[in-house]
PASEBA-1860 file (N, C-alpha, C; in nm, 3 decimals):
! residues 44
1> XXXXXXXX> -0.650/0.953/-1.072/-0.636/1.037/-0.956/-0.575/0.953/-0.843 ~ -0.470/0.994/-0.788/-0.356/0.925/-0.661/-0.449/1.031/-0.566 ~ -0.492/0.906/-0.461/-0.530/1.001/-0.312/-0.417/0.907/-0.197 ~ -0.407/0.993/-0.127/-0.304/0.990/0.025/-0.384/0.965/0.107 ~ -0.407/0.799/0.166/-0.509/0.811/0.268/-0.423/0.824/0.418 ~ -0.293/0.876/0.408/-0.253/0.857/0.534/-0.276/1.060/0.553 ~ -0.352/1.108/0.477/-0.399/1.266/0.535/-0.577/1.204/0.593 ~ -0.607/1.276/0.737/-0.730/1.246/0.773/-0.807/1.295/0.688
9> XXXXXXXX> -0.801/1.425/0.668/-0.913/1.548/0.579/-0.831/1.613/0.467 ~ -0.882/1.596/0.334/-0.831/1.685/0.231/-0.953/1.684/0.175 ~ -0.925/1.811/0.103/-0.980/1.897/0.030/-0.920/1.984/-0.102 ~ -0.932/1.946/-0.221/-0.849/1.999/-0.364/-0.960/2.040/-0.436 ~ -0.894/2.140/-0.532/-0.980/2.135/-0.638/-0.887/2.107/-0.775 ~ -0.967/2.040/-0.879/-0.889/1.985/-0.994/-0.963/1.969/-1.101 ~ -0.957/1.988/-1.210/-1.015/1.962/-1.351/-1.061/1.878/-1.374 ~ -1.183/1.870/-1.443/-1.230/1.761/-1.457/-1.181/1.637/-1.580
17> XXXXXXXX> -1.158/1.535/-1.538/-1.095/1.476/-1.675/-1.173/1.462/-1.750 ~ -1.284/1.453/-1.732/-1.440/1.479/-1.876/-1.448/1.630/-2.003 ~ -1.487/1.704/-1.874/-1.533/1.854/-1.960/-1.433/1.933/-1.912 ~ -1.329/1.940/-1.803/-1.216/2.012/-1.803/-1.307/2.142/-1.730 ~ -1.402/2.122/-1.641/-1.450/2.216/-1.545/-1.390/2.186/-1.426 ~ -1.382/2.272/-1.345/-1.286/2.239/-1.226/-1.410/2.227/-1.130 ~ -1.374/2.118/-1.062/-1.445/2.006/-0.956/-1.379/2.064/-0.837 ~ -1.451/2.027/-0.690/-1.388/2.072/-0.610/-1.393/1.906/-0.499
25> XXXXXXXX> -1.262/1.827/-0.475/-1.281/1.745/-0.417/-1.248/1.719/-0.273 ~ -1.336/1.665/-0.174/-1.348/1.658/-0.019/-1.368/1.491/-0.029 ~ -1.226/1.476/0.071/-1.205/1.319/0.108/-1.179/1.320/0.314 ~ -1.220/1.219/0.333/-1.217/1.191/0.497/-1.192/1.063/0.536 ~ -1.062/1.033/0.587/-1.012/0.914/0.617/-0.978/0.886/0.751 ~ -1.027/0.774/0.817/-0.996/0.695/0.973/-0.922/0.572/0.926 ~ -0.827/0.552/1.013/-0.738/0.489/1.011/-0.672/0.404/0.905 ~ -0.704/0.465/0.785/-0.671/0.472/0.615/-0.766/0.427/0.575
33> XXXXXXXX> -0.912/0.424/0.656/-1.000/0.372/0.556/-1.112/0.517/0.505 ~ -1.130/0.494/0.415/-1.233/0.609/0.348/-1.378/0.631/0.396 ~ -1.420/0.720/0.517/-1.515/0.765/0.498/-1.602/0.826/0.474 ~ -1.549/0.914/0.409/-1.641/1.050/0.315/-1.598/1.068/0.159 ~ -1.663/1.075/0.110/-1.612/1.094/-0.025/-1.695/1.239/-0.100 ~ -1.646/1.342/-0.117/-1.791/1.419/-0.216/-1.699/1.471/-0.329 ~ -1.793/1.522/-0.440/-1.721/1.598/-0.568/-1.798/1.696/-0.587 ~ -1.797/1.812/-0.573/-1.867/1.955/-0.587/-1.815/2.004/-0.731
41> XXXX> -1.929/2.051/-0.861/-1.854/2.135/-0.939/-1.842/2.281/-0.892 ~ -1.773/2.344/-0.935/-1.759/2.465/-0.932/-1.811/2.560/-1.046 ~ -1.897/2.662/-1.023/-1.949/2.714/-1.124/-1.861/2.793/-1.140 ~ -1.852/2.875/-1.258/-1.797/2.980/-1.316/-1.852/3.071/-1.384
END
C-alpha cells in the first residue's frame, strides 16, 4: 500500500490483501508526519 503523506486527511476504502473484504482506511498527516492511523472493516 503507497500512502501520500503530502494529503493532510485521507480517507479510502480498499480490499483487503488477506480475505479480500473491503477495509475502510483513515490516515492524518502534520507536516508529513503520521498522526492518525485507523482501519475499519466494512461489513456486508
Amino acid at each position: 500500500m503507497l500512502i501520500d503523506n503530502s494529503i493532510s486527511k485521507q480517507s479510502y476504502i480498499e480490499d483487503c490483501e488477506v480475505c479480500c473484504n473491503p477495509i475502510q482506511i483513515t490516515l492524518q498527516f502534520s507536516n508529513f508526519e503520521l498522526l492518525n492511523f485507523e482501519v475499519n472493516s466494512i461489513e456486508q
